[in-house]
C-alpha positions as YAML, in Angstrom:
chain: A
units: angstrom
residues:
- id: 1
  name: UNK
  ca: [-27.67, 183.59, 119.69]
- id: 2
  name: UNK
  ca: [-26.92, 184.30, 116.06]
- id: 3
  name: UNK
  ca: [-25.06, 181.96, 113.92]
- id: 4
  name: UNK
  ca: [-22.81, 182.24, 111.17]
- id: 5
  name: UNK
  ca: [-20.84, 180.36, 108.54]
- id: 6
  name: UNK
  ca: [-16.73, 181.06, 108.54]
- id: 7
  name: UNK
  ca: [-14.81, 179.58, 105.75]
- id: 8
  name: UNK
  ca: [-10.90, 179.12, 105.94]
- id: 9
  name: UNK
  ca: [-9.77, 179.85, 103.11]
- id: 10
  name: UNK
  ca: [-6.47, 177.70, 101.86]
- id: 11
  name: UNK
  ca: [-6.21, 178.03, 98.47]
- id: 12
  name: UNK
  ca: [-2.36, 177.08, 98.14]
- id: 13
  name: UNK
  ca: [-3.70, 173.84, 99.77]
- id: 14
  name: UNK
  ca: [-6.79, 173.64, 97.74]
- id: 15
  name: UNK
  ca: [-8.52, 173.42, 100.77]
- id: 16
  name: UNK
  ca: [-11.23, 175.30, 103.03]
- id: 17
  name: UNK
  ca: [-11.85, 174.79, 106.43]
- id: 18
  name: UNK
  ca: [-15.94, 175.73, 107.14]
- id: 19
  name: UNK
  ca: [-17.94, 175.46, 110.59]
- id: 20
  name: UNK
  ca: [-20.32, 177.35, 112.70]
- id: 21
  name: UNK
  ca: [-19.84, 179.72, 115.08]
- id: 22
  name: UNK
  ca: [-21.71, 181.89, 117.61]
- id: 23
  name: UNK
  ca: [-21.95, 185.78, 116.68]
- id: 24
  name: UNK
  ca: [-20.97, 187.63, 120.11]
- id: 25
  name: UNK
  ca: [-20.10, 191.16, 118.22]
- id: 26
  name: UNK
  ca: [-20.61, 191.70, 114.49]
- id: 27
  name: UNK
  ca: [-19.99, 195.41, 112.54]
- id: 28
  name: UNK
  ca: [-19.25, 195.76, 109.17]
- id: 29
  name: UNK
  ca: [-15.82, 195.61, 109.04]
- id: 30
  name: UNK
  ca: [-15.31, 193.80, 112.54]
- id: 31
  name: UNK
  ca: [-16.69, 189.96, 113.80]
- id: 32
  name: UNK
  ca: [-16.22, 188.18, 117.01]
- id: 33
  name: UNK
  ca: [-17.47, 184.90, 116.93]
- id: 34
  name: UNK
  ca: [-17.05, 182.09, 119.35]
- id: 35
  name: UNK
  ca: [-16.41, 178.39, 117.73]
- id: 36
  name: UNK
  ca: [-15.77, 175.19, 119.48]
- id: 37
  name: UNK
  ca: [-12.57, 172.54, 118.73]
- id: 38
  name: UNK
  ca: [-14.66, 169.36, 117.50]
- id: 39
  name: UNK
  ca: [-11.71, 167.42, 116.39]
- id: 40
  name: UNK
  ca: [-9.56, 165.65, 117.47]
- id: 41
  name: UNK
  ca: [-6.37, 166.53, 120.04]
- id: 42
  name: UNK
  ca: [-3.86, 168.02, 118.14]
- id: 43
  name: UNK
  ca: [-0.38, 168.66, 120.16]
- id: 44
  name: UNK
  ca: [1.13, 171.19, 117.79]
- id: 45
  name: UNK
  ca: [4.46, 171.60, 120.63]
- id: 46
  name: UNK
  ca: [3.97, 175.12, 121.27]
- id: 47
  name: UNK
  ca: [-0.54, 174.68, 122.18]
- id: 48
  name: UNK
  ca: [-2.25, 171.46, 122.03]
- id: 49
  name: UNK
  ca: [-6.02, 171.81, 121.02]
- id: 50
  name: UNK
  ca: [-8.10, 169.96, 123.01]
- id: 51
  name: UNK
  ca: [-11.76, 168.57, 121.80]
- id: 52
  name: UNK
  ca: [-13.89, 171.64, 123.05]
- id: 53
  name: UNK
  ca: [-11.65, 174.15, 123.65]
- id: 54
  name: UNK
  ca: [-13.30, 177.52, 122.52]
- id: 55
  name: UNK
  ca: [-11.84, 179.58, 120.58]
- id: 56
  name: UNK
  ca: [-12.85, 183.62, 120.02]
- id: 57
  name: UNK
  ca: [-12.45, 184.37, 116.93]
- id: 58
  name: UNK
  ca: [-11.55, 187.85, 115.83]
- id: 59
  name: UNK
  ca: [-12.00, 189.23, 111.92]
- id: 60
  name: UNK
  ca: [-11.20, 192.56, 110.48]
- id: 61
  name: UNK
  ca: [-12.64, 193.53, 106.62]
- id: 62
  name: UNK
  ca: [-9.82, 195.86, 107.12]
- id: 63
  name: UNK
  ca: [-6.81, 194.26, 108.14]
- id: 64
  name: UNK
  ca: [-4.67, 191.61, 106.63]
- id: 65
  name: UNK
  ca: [-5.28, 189.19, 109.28]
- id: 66
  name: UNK
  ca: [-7.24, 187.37, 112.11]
- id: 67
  name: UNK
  ca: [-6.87, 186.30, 115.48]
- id: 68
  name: UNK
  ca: [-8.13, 183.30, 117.74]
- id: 69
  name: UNK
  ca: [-8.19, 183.77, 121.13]
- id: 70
  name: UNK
  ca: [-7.37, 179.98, 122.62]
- id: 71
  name: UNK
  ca: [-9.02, 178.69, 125.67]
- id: 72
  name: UNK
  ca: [-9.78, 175.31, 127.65]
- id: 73
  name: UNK
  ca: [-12.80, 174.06, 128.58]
- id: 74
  name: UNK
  ca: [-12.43, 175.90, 132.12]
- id: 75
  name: UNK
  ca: [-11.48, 178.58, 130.40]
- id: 76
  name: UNK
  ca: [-7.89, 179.07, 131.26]
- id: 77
  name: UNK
  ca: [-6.54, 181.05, 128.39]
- id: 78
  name: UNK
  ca: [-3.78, 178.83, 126.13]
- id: 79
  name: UNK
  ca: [-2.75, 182.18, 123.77]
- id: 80
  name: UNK
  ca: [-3.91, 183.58, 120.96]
- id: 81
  name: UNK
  ca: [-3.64, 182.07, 116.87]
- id: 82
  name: UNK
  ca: [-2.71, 184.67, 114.30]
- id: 83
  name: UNK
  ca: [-3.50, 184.32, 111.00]
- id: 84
  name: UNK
  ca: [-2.15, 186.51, 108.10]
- id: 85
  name: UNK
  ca: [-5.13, 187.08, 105.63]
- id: 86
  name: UNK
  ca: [-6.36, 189.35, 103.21]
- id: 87
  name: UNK
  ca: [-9.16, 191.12, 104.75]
- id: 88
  name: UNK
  ca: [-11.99, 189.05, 105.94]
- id: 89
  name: UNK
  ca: [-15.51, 189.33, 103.84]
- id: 90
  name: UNK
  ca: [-17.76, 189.72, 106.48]
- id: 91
  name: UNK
  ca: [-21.33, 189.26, 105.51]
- id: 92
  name: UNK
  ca: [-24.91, 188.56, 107.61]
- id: 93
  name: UNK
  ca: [-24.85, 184.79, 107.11]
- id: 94
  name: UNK
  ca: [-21.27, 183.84, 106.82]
- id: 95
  name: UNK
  ca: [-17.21, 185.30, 107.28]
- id: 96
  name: UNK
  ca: [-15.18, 184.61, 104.39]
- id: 97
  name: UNK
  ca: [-11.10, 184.60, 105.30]
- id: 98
  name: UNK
  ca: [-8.30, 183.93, 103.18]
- id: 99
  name: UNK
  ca: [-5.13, 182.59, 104.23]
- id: 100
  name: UNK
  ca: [-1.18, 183.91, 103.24]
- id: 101
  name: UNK
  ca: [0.32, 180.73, 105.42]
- id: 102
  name: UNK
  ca: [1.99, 183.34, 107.47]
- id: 103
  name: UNK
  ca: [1.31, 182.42, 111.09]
- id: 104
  name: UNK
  ca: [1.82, 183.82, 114.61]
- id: 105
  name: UNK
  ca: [1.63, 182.32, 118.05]
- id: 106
  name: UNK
  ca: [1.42, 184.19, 121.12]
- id: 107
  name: UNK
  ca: [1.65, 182.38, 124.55]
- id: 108
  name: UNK
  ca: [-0.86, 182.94, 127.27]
- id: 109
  name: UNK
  ca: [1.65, 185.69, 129.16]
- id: 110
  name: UNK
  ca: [2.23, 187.19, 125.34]
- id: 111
  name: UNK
  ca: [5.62, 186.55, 126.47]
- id: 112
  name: UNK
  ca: [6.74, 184.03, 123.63]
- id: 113
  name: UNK
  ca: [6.43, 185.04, 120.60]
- id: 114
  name: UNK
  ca: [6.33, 182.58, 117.57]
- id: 115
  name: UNK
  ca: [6.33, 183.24, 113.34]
- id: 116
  name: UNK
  ca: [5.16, 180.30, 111.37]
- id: 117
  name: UNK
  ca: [5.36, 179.46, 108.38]
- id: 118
  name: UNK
  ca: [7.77, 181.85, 107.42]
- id: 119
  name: UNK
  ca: [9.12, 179.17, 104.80]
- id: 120
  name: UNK
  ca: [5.63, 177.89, 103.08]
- id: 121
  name: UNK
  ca: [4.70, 181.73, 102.93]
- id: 122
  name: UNK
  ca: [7.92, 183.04, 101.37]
- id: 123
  name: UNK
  ca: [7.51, 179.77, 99.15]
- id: 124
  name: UNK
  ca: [4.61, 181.29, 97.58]
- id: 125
  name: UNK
  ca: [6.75, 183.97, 95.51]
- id: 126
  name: UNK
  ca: [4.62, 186.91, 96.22]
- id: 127
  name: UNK
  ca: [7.68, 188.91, 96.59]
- id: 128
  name: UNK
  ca: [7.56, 188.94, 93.20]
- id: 129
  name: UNK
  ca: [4.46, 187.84, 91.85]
- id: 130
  name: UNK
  ca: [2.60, 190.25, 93.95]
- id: 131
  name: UNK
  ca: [4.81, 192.49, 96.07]
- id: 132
  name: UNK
  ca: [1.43, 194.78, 97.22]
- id: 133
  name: UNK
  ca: [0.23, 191.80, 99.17]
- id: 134
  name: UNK
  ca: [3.77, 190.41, 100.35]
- id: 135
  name: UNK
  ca: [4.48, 193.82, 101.96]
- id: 136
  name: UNK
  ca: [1.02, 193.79, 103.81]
- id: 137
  name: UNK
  ca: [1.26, 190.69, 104.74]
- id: 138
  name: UNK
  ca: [4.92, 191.84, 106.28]
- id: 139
  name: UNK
  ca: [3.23, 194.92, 107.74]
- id: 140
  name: UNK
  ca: [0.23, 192.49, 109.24]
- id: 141
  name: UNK
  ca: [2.88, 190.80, 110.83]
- id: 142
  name: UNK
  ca: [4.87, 193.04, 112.39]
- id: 143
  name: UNK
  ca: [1.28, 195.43, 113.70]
- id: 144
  name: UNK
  ca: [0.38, 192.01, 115.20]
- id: 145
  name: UNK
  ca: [3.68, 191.35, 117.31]
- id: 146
  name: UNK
  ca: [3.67, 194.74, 118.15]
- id: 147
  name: UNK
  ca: [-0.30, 194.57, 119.95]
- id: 148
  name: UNK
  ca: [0.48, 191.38, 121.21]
- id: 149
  name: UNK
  ca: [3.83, 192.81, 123.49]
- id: 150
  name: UNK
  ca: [1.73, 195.99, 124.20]
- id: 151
  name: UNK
  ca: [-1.31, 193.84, 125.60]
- id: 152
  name: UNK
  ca: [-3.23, 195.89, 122.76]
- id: 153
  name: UNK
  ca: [-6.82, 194.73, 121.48]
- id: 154
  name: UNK
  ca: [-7.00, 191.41, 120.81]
- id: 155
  name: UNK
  ca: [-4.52, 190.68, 123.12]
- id: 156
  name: UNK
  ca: [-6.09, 191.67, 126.41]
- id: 157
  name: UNK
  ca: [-8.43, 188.95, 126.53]
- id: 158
  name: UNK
  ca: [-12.09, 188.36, 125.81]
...
């Protein structure tokens, strides 16, 4: 199976988040990859991540965000991780996404629905700094809630 490089892009935290993952569907403008939790347990209240809990990874090149499909190592589905990004730069060897810190949740059921973030992303100032990206990130947002009640693509499981 193919392998690629994905960076996480954080640049308000000065930080990027790399590892490999496993190419199961890869267009121009569309990647699924499949990536494994190494780390450590981390209980965030609403999912825990669990060392090796896979995660399938959906990126767009043309959409403002991304979405991880969460499950356990049996593979009982945990919900689905939506980031707000500008598009993803998808390339042979490697996926390149950049994080807003604009977050979604949706449980298992896709009956809970939960924004993060709201405050870190809003405490960015693109509003006014750069209202083009602030109103696609809003517009991300709101197409991914609306998917996610409508059991749309991503959110009918892999």
């Amino acid at each position: 199976m193919k392998v690629v490089t994905v960076r996480l892009l954080k640049p308000q935290k000065n930080h990027t988040v790399t590892y490999q993952a496993e190419v199961i569907h890869m267009t121009s403008t569309y990647a699924l990859v499949r990536a494994r939790w190494d780390r450590p347990r981390i209980d965030l209240g609403y999912v825990t991540f669990e060392t090796g809990d896979v995660f399938f990874e959906h990126f767009y090149a043309n959409r403002w965000y991304n979405v991880f499909e969460l499950r356990s190592t049996t593979g009982a589905l945990k919900g689905w991780y939506c980031n707000v990004t500008r598009p993803a730069i998808i390339g042979a060897e490697s996926i390149t996404s950049e994080d807003l810190d604009l977050d979604l949740f949706v449980s298992a059921r896709r009956d809970h629905l939960l924004r993060l973030d709201v405050e870190e992303f809003e405490a960015r100032g693109l509003a006014q700094r750069d209202p083009q990206v602030y109103a696609a990130a809003h517009i991300a947002l709101e197409e991914l809630e609306r998917l996610a009640v409508a059991g749309e693509p991503p959110f009918n499981g892999i």
